[in-house]
C-alpha positions as CSV (number, residue, x, y, z in Angstrom):
1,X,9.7,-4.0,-1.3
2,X,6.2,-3.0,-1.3
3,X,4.7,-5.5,-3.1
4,X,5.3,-7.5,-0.7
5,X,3.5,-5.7,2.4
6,X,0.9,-5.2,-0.1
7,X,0.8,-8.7,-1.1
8,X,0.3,-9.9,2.6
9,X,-1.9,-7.2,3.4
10,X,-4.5,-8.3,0.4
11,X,-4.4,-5.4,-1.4
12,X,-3.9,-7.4,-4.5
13,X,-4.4,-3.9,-7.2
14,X,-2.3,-1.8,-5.4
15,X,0.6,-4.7,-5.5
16,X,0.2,-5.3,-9.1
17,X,0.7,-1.7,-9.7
18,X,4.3,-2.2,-9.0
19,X,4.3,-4.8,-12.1
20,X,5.7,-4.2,-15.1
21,X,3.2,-4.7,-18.1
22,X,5.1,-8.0,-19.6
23,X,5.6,-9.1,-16.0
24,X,6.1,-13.1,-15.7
25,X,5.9,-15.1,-12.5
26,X,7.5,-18.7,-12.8
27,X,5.9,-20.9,-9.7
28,X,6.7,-24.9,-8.9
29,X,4.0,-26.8,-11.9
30,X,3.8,-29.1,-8.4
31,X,1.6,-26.4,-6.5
32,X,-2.4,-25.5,-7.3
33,X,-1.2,-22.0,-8.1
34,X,2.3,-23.0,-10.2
35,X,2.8,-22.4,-13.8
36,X,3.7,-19.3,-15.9
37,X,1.7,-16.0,-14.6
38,X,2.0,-13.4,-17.4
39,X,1.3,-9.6,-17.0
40,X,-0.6,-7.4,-14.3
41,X,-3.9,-9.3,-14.9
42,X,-1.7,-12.7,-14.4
43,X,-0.1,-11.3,-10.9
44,X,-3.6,-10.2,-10.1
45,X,-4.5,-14.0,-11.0
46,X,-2.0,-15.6,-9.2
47,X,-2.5,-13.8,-5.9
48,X,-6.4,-14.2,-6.0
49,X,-5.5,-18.1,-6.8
50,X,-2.8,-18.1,-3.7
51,X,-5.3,-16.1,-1.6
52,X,-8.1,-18.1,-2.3
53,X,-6.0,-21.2,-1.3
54,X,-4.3,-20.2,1.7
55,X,-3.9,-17.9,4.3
56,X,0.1,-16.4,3.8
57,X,0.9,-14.7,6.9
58,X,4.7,-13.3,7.2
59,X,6.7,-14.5,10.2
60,X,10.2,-12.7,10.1
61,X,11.5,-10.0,8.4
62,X,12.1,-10.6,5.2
63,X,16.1,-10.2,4.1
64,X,17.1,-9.0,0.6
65,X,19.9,-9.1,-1.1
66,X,20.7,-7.0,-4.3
67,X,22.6,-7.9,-7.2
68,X,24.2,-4.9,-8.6
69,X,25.5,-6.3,-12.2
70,X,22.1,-7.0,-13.4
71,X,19.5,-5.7,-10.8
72,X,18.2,-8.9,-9.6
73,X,16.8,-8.9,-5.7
74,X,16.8,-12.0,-3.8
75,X,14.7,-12.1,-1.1
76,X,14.4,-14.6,2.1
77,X,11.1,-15.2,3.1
78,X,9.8,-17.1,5.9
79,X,6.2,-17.4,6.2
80,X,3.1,-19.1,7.7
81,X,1.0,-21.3,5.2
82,X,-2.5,-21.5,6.4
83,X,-4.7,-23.8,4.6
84,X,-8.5,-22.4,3.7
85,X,-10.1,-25.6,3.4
86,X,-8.5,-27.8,6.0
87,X,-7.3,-25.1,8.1
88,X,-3.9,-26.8,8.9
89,X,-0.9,-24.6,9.2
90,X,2.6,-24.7,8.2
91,X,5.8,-22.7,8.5
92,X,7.3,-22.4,4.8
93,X,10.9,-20.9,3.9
94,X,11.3,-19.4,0.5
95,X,13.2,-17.8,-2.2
96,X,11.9,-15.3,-4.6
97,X,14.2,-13.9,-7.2
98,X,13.2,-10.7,-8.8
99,X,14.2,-9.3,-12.0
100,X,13.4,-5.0,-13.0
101,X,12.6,-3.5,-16.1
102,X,12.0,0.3,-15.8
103,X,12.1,0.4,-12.4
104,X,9.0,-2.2,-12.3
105,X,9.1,-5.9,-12.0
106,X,9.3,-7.9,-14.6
107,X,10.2,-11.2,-13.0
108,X,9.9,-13.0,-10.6
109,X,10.7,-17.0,-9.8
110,X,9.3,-18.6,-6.6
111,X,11.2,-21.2,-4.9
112,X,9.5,-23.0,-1.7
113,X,11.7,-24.8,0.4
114,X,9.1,-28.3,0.2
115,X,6.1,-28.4,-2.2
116,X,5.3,-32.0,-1.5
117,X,5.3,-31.3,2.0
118,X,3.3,-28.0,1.1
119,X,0.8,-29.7,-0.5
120,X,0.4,-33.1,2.3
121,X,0.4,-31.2,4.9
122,X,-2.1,-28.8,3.9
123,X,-4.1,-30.7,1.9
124,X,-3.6,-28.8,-0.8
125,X,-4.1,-31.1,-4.7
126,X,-1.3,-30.8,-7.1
127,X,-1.8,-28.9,-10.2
């Protein structure tokens, strides 16, 4: 998926580009960056918010697996979390389910494998 190298690589535009224009992205309320994300201009808000939180570095490949009935892609992610304001790091595992419309995505829902940890650990504040 390229929005996801583009993603990681900071080229927030470019990744929001692959968005379709009623795009929603459903995150944990728990995190600074969760909630309802609608749009481009709401994926553009959401990665600025992430980025200007932490530091999201990929550490494996990540492993997709297509549904065929309806479209949906799963993907496995496992990443480094790197806080910006403390600077404490932590290994995260994660699902992200995506949804298409039009060959674009439309959806997408965000599930971390700890947010409570997330947020202790890297003294991040609950939203």
């Amino acid at each position: 998926m390229n929005f996801l190298t583009d993603f990681l690589s900071g080229d927030l535009e470019v990744a929001a580009k692959n968005m379709h224009p009623d795009f929603v992205a459903s995150i944990p309320e728990s995190l600074p960056w969760g909630g309802e994300w609608h749009g481009r201009a709401g994926c553009v808000g959401l990665l600025t918010k992430i980025n200007e939180l932490v530091a999201v570095e990929g550490t494996a490949e990540p492993r997709f697996l297509h549904v065929p009935a309806d479209g949906t892609v799963i993907a496995l992610l496992h990443a480094n979390y790197t806080s910006r304001a403390t600077g404490k790091s932590l290994p995260i595992r994660l699902l992200e389910v995506y949804d298409f419309t039009d060959g674009l995505i439309s959806g997408v829902s965000v599930f971390f494998q700890d947010t409570h940890r997330m947020i202790d650990e890297l003294g991040l504040t609950r939203s």
